[in-house]
DRENDO-1510 file (C-alpha; in Angstrom, 1 decimal, always signed):
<recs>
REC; n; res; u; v; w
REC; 1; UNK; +0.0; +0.0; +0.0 .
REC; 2; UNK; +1.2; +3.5; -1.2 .
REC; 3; UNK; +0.4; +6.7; +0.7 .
REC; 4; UNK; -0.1; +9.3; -2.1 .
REC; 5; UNK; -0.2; +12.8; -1.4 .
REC; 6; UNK; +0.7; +15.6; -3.9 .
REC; 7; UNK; +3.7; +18.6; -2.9 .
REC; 8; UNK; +0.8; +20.4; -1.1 .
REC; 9; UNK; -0.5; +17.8; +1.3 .
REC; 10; UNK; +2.9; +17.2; +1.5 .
REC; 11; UNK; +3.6; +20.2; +3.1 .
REC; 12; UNK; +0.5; +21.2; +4.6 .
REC; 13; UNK; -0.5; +18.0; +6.5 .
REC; 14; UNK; +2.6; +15.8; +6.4 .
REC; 15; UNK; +5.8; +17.7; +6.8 .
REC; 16; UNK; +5.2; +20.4; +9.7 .
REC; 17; UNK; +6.4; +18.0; +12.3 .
REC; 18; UNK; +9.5; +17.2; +10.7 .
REC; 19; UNK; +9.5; +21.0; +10.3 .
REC; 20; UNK; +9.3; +21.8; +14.0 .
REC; 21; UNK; +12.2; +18.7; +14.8 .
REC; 22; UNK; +13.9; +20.1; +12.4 .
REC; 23; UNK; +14.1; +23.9; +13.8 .
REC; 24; UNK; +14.6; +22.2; +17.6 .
REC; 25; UNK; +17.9; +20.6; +16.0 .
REC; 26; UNK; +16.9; +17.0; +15.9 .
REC; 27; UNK; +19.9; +14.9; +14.9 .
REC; 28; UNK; +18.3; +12.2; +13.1 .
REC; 29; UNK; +15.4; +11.0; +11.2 .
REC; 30; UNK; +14.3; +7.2; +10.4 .
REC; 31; UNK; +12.3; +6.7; +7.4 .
REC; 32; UNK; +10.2; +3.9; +7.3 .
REC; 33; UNK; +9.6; +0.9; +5.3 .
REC; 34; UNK; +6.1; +1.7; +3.2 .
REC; 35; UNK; +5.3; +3.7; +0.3 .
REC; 36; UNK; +4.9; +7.1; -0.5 .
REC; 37; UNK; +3.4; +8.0; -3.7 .
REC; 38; UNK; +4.9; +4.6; -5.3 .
REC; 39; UNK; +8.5; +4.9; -3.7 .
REC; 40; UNK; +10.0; +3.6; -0.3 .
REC; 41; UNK; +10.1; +5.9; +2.1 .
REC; 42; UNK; +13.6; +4.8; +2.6 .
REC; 43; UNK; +14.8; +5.2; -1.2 .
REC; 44; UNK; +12.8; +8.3; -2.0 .
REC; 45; UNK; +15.1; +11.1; -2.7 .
REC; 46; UNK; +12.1; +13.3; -3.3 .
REC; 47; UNK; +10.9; +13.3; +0.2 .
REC; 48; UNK; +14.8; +12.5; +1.9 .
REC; 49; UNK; +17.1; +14.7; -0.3 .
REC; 50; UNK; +14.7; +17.5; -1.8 .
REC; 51; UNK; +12.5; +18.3; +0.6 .
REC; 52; UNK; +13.9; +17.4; +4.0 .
REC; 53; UNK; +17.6; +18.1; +3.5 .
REC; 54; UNK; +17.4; +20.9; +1.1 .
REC; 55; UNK; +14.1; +22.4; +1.5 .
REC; 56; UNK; +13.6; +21.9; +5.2 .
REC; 57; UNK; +17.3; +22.3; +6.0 .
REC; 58; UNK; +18.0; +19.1; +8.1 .
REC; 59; UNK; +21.7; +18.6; +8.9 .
REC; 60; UNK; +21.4; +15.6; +10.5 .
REC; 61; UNK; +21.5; +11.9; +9.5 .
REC; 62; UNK; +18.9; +9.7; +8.4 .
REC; 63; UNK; +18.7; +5.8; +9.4 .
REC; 64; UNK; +16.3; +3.4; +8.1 .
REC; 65; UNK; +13.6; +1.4; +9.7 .
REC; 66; UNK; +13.7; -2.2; +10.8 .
REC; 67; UNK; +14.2; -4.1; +7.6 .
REC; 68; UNK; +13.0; -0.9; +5.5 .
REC; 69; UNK; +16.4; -1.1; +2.9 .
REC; 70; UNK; +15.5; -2.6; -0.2 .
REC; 71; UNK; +18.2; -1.1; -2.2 .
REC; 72; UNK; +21.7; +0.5; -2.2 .
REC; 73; UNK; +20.6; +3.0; -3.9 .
REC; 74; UNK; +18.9; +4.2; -0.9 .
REC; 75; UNK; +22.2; +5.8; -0.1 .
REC; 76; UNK; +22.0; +8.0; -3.2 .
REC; 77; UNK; +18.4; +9.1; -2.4 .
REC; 78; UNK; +19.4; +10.1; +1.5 .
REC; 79; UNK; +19.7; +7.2; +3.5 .
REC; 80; UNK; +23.2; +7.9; +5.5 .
REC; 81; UNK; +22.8; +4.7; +8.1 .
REC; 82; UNK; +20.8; +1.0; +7.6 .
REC; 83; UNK; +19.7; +0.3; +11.0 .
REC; 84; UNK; +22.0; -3.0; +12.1 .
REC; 85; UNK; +20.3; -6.5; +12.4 .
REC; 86; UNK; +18.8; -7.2; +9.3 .
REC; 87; UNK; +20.5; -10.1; +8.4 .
REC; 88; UNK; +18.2; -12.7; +7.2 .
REC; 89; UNK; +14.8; -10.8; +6.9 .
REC; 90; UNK; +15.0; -10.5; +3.0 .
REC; 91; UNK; +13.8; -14.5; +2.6 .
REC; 92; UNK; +11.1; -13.7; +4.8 .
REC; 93; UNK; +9.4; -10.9; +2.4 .
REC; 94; UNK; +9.8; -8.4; +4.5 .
REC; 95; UNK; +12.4; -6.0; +2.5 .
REC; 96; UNK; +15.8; -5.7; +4.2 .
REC; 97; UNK; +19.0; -7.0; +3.7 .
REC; 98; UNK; +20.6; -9.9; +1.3 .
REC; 99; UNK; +21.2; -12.0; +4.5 .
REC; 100; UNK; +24.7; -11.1; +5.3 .
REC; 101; UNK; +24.5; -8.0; +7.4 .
REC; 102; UNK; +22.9; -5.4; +4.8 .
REC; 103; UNK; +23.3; -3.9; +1.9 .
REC; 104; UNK; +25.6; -1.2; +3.1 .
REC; 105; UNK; +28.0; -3.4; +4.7 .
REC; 106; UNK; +28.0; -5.8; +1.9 .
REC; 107; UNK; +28.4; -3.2; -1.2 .
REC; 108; UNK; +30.6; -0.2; -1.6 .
REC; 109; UNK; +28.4; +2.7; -2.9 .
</recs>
């Protein structure tokens, strides 16, 4: 299941509490493992690189969710940390890593 929401929603319903962590100084975000508008949360570089690193202005890092990592390319769209312990989950259908430790510690990006 995809959540699907265009820029505005985006910005008007969804986004003001990153907003608000973001002006405290939070130091990290997770992104999660469903869909938003057709992409992982976790490999969208829409909703990781343009709008909360450049257009919100977070500084921080970003870790995935729990088995949310279905791709190395993830890193290229935002993700800066997989969240450790995901060995094995991919065989079970639940996403995650190749069953050695992750993607990120397998592959050099």
């Amino acid at each position: 299941m995809s959540a699907v929401a265009d820029e505005q929603t985006l910005f008007e319903v969804y986004y003001p509490p990153f907003a608000a962590a973001v002006e405290a100084g939070v130091a990290g975000v997770m992104c999660s493992y469903n869909l938003v508008n057709g992409t992982p949360a976790c490999g969208s570089a829409t909703s990781l690189l343009r709008d909360l690193k450049r257009r919100l202005r977070f500084r921080g890092w970003v870790i995935t969710d729990w088995w949310a990592l279905n791709s190395t390319k993830a890193a290229l769209a935002g993700v800066d940390m997989e969240m450790p312990g995901s060995a094995g989950r991919a065989s079970s259908g639940n996403g995650g890593s190749s069953g050695d430790g992750g993607f990120f510690s397998k592959e050099c990006i």
